[in-house]
Backbone atoms as SQL, in Angstrom:
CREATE TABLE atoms (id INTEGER PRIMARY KEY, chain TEXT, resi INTEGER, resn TEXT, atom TEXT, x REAL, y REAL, z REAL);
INSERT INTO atoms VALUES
  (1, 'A', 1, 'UNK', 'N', 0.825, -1.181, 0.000),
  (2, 'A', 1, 'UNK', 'CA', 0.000, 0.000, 0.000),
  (3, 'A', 1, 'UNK', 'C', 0.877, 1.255, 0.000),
  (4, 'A', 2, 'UNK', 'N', 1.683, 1.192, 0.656),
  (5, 'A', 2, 'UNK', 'CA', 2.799, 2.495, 0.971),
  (6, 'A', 2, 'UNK', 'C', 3.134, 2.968, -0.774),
  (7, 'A', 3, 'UNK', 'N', 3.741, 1.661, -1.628),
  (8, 'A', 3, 'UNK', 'CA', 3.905, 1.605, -2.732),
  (9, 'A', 3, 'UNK', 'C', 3.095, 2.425, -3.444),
  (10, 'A', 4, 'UNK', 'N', 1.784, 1.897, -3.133),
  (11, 'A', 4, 'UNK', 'CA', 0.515, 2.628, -4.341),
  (12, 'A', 4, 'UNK', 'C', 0.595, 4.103, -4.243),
  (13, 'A', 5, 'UNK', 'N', 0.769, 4.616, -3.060),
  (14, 'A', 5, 'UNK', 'CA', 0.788, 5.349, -2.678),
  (15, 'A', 5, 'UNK', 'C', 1.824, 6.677, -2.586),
  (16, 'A', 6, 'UNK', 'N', 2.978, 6.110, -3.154),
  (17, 'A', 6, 'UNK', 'CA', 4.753, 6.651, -3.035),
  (18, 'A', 6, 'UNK', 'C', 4.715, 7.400, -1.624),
  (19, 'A', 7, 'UNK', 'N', 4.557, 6.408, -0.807),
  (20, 'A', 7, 'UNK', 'CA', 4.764, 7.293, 1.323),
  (21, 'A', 7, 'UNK', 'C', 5.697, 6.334, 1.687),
  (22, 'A', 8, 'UNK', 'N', 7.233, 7.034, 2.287),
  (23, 'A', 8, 'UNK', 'CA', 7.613, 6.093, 2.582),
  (24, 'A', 8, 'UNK', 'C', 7.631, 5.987, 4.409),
  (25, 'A', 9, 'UNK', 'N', 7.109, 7.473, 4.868),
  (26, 'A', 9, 'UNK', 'CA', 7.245, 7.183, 6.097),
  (27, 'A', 9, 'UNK', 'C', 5.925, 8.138, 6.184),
  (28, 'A', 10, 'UNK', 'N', 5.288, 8.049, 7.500),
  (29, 'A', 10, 'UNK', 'CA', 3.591, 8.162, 7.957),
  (30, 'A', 10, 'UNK', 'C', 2.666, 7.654, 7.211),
  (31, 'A', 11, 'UNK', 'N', 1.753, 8.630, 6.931),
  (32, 'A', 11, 'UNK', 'CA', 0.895, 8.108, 6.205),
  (33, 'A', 11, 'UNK', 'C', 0.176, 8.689, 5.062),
  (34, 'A', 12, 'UNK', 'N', 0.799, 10.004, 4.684),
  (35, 'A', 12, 'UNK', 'CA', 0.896, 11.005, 3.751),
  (36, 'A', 12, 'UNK', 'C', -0.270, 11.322, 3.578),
  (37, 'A', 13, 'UNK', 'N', -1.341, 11.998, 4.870),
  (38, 'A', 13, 'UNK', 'CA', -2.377, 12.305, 4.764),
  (39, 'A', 13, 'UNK', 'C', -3.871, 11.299, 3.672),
  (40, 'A', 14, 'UNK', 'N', -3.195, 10.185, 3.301),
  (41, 'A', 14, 'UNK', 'CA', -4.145, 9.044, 2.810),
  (42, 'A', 14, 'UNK', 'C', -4.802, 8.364, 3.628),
  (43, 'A', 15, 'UNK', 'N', -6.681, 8.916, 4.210),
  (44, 'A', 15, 'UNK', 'CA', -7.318, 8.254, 4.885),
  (45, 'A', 15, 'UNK', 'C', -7.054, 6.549, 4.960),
  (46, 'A', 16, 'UNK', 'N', -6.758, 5.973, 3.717),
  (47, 'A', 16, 'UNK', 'CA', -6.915, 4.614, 3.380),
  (48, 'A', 16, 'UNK', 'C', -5.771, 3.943, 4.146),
  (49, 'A', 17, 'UNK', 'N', -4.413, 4.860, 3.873),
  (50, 'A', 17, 'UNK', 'CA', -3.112, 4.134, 4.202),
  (51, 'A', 17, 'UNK', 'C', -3.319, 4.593, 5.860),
  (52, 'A', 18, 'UNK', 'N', -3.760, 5.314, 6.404),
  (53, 'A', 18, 'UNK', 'CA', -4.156, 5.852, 7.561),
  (54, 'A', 18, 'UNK', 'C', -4.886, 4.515, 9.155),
  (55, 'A', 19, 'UNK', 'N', -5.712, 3.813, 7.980),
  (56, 'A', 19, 'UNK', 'CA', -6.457, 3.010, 7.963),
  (57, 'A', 19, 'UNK', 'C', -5.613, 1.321, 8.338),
  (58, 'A', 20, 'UNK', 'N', -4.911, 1.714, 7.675),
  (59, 'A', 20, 'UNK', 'CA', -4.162, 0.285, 7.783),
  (60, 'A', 20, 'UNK', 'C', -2.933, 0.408, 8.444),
  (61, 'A', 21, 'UNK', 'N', -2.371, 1.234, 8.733),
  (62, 'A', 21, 'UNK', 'CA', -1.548, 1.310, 9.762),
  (63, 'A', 21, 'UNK', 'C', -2.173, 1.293, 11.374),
  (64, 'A', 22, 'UNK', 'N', -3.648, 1.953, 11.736),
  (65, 'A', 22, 'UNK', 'CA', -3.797, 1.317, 12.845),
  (66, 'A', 22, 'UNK', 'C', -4.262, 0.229, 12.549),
  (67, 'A', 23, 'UNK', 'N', -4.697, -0.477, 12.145),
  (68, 'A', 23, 'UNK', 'CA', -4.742, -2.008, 11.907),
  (69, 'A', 23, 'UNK', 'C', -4.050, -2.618, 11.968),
  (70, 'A', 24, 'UNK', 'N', -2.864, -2.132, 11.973),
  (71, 'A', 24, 'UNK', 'CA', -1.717, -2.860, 11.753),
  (72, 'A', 24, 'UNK', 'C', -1.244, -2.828, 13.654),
  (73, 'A', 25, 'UNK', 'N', -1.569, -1.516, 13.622),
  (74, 'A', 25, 'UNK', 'CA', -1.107, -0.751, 15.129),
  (75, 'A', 25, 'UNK', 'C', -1.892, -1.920, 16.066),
  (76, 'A', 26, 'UNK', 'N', -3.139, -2.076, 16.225),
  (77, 'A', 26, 'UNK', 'CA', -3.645, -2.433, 16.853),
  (78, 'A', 26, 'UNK', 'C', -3.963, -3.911, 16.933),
  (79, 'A', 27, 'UNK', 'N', -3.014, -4.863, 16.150),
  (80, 'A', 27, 'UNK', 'CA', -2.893, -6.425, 15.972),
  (81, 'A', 27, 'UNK', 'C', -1.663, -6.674, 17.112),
  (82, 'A', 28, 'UNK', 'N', -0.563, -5.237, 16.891),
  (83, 'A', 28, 'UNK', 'CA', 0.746, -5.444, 17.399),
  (84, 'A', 28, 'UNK', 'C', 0.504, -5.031, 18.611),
  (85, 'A', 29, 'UNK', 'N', -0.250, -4.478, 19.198),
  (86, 'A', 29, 'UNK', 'CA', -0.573, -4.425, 20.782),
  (87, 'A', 29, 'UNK', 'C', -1.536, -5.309, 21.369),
  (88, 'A', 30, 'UNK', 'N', -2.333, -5.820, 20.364),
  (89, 'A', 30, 'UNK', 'CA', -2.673, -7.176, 21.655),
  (90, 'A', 30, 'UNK', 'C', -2.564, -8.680, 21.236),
  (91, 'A', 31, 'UNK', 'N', -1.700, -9.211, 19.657),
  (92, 'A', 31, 'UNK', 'CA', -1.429, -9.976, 19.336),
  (93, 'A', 31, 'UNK', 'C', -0.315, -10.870, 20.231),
  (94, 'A', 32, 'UNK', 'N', 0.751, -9.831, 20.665),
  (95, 'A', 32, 'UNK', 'CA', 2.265, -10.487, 21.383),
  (96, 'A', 32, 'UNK', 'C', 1.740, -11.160, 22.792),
  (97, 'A', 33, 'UNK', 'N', 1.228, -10.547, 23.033),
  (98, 'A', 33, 'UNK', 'CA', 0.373, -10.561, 24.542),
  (99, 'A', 33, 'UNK', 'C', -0.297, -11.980, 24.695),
  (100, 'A', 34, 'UNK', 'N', -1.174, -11.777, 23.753),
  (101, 'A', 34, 'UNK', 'CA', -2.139, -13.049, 24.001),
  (102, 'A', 34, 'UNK', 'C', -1.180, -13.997, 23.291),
  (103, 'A', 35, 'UNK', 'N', -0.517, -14.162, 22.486),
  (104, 'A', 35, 'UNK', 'CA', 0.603, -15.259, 22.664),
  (105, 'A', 35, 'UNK', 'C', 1.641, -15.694, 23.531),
  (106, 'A', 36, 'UNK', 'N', 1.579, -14.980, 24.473),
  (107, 'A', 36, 'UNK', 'CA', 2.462, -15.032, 25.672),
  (108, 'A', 36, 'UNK', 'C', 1.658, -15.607, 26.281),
  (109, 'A', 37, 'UNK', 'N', 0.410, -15.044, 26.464),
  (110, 'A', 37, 'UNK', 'CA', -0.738, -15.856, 27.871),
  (111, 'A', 37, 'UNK', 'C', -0.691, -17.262, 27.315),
  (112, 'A', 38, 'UNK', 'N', -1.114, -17.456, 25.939),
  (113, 'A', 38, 'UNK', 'CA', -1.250, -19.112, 25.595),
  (114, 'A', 38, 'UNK', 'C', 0.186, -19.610, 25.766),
  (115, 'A', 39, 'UNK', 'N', 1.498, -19.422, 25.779),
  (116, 'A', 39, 'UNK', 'CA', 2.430, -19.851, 25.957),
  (117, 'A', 39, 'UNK', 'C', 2.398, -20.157, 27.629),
  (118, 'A', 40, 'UNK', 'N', 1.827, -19.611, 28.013),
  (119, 'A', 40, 'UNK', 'CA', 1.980, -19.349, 29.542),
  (120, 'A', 40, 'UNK', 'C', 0.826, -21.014, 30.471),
  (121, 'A', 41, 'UNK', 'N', -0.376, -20.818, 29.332),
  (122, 'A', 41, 'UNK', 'CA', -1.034, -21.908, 29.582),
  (123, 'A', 41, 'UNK', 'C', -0.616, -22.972, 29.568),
  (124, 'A', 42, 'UNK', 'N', -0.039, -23.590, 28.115),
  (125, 'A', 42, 'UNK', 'CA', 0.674, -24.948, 27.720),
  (126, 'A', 42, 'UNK', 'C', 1.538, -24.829, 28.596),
  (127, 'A', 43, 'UNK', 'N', 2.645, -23.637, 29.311),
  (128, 'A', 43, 'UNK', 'CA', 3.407, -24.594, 30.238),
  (129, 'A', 43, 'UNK', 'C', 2.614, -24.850, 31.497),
  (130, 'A', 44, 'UNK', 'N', 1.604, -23.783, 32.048),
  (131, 'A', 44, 'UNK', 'CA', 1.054, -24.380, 33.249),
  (132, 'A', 44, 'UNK', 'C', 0.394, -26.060, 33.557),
  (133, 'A', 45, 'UNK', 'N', 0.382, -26.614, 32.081),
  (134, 'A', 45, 'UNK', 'CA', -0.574, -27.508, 32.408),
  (135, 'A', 45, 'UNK', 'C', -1.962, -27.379, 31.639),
  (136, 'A', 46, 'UNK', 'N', -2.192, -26.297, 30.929),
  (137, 'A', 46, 'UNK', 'CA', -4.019, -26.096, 30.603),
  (138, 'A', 46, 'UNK', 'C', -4.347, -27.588, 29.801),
  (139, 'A', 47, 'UNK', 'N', -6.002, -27.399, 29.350),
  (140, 'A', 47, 'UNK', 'CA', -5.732, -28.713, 28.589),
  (141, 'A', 47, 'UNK', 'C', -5.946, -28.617, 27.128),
  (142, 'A', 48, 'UNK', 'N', -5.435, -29.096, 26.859),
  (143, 'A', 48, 'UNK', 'CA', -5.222, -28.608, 25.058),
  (144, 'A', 48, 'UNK', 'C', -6.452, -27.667, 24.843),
  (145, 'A', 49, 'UNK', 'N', -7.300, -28.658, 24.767),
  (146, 'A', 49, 'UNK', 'CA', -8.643, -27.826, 24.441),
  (147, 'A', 49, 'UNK', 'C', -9.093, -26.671, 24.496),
  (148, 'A', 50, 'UNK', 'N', -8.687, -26.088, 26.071),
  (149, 'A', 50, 'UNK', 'CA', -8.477, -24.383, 26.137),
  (150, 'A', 50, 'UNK', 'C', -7.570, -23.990, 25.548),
  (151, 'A', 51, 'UNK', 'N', -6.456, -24.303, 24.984),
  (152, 'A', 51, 'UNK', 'CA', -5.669, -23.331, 24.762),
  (153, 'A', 51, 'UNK', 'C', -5.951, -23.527, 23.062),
  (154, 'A', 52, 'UNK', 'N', -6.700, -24.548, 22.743),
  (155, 'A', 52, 'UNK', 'CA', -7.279, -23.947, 21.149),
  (156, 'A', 52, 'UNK', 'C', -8.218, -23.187, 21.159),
  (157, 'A', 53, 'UNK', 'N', -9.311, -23.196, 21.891),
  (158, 'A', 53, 'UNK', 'CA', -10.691, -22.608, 22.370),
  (159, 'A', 53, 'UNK', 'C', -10.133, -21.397, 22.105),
  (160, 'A', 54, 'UNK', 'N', -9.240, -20.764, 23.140),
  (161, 'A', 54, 'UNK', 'CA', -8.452, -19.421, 23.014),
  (162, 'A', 54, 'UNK', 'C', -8.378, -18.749, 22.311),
  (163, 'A', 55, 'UNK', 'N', -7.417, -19.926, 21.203),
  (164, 'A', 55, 'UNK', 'CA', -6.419, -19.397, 19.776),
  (165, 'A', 55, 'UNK', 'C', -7.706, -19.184, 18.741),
  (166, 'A', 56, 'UNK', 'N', -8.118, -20.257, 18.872),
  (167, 'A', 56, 'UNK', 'CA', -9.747, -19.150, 17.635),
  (168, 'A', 56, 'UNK', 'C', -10.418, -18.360, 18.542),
  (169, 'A', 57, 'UNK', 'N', -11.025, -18.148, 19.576),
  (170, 'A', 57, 'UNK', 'CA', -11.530, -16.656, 19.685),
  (171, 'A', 57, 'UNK', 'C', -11.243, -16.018, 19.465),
  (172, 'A', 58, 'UNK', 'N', -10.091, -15.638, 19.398),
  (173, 'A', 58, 'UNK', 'CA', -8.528, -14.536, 19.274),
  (174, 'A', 58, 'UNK', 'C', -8.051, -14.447, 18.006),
  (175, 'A', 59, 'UNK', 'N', -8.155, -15.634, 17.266),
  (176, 'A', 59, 'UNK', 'CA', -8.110, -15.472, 15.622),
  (177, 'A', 59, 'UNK', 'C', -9.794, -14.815, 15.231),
  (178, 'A', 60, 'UNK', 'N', -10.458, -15.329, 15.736),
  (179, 'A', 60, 'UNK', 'CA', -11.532, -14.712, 15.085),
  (180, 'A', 60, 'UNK', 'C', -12.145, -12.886, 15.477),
  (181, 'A', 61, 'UNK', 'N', -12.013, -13.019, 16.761),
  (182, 'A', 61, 'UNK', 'CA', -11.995, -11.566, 17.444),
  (183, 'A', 61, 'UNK', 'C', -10.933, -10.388, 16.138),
  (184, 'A', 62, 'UNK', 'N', -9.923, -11.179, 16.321),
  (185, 'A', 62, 'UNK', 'CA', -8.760, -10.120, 15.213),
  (186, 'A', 62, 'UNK', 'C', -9.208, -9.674, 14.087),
  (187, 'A', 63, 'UNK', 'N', -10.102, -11.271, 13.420),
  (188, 'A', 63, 'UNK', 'CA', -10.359, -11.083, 11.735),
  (189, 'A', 63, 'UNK', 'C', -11.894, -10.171, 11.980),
  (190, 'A', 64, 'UNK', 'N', -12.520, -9.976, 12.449),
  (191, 'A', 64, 'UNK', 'CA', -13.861, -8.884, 12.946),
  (192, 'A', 64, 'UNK', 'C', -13.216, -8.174, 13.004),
  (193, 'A', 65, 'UNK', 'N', -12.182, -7.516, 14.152),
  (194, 'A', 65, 'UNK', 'CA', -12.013, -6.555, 14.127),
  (195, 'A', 65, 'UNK', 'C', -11.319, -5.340, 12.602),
  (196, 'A', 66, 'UNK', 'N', -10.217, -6.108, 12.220),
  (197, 'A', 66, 'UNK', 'CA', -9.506, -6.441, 11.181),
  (198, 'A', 66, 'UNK', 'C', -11.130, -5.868, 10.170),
  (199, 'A', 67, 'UNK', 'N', -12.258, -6.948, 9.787),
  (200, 'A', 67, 'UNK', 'CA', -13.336, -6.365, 8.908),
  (201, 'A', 67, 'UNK', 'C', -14.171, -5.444, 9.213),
  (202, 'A', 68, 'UNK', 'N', -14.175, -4.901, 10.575),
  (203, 'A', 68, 'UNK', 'CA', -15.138, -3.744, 10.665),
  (204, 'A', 68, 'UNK', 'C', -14.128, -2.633, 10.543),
  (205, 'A', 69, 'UNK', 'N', -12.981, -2.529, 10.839),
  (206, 'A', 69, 'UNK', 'CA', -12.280, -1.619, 11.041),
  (207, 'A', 69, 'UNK', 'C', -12.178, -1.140, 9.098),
  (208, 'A', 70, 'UNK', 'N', -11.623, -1.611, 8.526),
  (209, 'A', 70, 'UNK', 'CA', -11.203, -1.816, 6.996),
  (210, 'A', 70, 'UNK', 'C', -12.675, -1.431, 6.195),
  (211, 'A', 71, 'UNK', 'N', -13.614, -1.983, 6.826),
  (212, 'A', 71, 'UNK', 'CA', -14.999, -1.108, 5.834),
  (213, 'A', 71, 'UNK', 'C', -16.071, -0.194, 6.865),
  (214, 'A', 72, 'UNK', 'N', -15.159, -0.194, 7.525),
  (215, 'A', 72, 'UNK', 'CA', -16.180, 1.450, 8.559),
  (216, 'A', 72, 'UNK', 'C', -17.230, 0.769, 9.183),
  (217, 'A', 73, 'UNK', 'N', -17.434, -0.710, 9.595),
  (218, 'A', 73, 'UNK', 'CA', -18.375, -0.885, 10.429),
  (219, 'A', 73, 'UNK', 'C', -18.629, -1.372, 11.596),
  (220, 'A', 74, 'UNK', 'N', -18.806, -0.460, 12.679),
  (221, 'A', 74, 'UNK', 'CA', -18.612, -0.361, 13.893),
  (222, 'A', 74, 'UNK', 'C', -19.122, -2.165, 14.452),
  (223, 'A', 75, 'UNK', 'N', -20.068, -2.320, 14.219),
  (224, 'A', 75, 'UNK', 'CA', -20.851, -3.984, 15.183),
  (225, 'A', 75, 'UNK', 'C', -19.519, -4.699, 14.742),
  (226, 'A', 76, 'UNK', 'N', -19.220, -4.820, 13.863),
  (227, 'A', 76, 'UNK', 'CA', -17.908, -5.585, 13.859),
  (228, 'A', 76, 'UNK', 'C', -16.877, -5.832, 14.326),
  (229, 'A', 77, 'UNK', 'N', -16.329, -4.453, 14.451),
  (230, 'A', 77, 'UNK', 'CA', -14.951, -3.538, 15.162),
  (231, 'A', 77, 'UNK', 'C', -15.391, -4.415, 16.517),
  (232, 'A', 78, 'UNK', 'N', -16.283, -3.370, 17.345),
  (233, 'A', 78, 'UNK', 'CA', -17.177, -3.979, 18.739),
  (234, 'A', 78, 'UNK', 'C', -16.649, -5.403, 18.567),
  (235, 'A', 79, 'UNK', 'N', -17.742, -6.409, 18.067),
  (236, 'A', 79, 'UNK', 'CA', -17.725, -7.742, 18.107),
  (237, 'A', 79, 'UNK', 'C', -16.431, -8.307, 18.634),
  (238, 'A', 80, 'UNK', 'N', -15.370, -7.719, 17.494),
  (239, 'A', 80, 'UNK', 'CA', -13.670, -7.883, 17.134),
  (240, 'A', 80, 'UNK', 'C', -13.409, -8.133, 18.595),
  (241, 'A', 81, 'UNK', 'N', -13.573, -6.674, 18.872),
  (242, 'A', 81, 'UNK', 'CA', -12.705, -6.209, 20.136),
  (243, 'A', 81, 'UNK', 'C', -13.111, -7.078, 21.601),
  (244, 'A', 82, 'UNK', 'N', -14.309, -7.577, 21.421),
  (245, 'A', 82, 'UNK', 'CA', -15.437, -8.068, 22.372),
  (246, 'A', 82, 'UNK', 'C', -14.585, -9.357, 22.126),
  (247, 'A', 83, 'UNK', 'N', -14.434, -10.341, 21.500),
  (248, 'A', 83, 'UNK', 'CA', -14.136, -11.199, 21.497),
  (249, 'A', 83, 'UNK', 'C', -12.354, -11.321, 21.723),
  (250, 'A', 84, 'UNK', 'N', -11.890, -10.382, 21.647),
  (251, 'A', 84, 'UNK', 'CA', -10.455, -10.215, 21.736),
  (252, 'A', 84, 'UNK', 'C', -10.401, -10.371, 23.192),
  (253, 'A', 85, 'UNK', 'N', -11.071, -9.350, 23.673),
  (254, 'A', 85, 'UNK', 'CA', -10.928, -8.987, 25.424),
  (255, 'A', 85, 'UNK', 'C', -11.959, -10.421, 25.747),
  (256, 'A', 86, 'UNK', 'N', -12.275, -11.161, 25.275),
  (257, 'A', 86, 'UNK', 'CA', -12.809, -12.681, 25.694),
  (258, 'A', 86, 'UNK', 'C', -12.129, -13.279, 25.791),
  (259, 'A', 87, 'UNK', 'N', -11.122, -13.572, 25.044),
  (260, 'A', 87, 'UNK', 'CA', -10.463, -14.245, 24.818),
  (261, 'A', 87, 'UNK', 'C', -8.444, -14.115, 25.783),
  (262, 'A', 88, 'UNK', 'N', -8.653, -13.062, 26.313),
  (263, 'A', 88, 'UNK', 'CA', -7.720, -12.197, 26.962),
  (264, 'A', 88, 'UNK', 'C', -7.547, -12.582, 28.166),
  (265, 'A', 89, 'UNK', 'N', -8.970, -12.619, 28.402),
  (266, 'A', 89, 'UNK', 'CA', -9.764, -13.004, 29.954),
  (267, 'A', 89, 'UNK', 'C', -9.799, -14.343, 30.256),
  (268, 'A', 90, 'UNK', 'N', -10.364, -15.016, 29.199),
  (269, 'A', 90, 'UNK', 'CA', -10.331, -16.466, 29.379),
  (270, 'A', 90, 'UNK', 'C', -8.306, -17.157, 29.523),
  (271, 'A', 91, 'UNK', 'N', -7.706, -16.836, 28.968),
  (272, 'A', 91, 'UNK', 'CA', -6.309, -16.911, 28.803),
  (273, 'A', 91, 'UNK', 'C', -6.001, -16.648, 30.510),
  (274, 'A', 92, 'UNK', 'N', -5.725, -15.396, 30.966),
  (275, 'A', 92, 'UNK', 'CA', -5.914, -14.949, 32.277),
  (276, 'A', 92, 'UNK', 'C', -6.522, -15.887, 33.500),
  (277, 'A', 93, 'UNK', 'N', -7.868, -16.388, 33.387),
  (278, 'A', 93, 'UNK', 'CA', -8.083, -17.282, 33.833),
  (279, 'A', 93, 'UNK', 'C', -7.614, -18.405, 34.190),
  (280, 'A', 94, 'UNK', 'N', -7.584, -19.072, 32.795),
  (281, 'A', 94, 'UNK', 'CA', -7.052, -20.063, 32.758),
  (282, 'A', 94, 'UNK', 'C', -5.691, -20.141, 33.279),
  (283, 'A', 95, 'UNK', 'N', -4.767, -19.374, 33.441),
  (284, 'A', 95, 'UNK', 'CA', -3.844, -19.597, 33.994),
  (285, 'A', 95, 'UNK', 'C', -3.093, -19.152, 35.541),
  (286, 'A', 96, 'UNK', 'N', -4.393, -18.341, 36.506),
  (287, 'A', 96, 'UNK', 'CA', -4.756, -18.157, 37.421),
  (288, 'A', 96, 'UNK', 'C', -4.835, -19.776, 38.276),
  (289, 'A', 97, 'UNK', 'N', -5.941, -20.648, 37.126),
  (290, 'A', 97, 'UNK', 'CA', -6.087, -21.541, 38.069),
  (291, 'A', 97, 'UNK', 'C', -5.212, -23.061, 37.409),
  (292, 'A', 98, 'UNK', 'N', -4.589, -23.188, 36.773),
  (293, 'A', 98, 'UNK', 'CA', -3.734, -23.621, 36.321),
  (294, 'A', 98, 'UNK', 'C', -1.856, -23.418, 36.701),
  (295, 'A', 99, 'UNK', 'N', -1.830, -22.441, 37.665),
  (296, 'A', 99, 'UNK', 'CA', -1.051, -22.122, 37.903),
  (297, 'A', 99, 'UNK', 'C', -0.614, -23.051, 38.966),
  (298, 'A', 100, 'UNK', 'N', 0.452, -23.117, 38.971),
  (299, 'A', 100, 'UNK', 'CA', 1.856, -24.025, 40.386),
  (300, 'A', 100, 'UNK', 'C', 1.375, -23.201, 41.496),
  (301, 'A', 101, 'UNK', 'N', 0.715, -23.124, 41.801),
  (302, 'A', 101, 'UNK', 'CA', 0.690, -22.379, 43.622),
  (303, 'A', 101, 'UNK', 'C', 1.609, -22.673, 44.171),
  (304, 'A', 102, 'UNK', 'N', 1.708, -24.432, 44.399),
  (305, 'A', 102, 'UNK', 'CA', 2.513, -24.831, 45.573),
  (306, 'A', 102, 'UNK', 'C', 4.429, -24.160, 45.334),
  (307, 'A', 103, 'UNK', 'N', 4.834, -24.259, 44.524),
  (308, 'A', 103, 'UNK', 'CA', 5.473, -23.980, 43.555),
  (309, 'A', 103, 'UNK', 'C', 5.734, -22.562, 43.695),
  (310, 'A', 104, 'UNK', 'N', 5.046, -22.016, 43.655),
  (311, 'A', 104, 'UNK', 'CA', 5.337, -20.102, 44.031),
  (312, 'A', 104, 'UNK', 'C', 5.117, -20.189, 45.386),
  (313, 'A', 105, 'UNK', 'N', 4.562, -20.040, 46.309),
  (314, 'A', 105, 'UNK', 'CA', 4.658, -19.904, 47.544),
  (315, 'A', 105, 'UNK', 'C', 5.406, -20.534, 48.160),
  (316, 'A', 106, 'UNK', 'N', 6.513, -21.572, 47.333),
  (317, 'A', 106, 'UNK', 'CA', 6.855, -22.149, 48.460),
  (318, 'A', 106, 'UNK', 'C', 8.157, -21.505, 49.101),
  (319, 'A', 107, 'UNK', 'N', 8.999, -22.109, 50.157),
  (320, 'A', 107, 'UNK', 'CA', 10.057, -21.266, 50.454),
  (321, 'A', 107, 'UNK', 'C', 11.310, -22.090, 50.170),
  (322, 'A', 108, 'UNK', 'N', 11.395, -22.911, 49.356),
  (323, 'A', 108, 'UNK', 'CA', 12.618, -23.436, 48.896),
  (324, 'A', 108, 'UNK', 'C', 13.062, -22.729, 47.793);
């Protein structure tokens, strides 16, 4: 897009290219994250099952958000984001109670 566009740095006042840089912006702030939490699960122990359950809410939350954002329509964006922060939470969870207690508290 930068290409179509000859921008090689911001976004050269092009609503469109404007557009896809927070899209871009906003995969890279909660993409790393929630791959850390699912990394965080598989070692606690989760059971497979959640930690796929996860990985598609979170793939799918992205690709909503990703399509409302890209054609201006908000229930989507929402949905996206709704299912992102579902999926954030559930991760969180899951590794709250999946977690080594004995293991952290202990004093060895």
């Amino acid at each position: 897009m930068r290409l179509q566009y000859r921008v090689a740095y911001g976004d050269g006042g092009f609503s469109e290219l404007q557009s896809a840089i927070r899209i871009h912006g906003n995969a890279v702030e909660y993409i790393p994250i929630a791959i850390v939490l699912m990394l965080f699960m598989e070692m606690n122990g989760a059971e497979t099952w959640m930690v796929h359950i996860c990985g598609i809410v979170l793939l799918a939350g992205r690709l909503m958000h990703y399509y409302g954002f890209h054609h201006r329509l908000f229930r989507w964006r929402r949905s996206g984001m709704s299912a992102t922060w579902c999926a954030l939470l559930l991760m969180v969870l899951a590794n709250l109670w999946y977690m080594p207690w004995e293991l952290v508290f202990s004093l060895r």
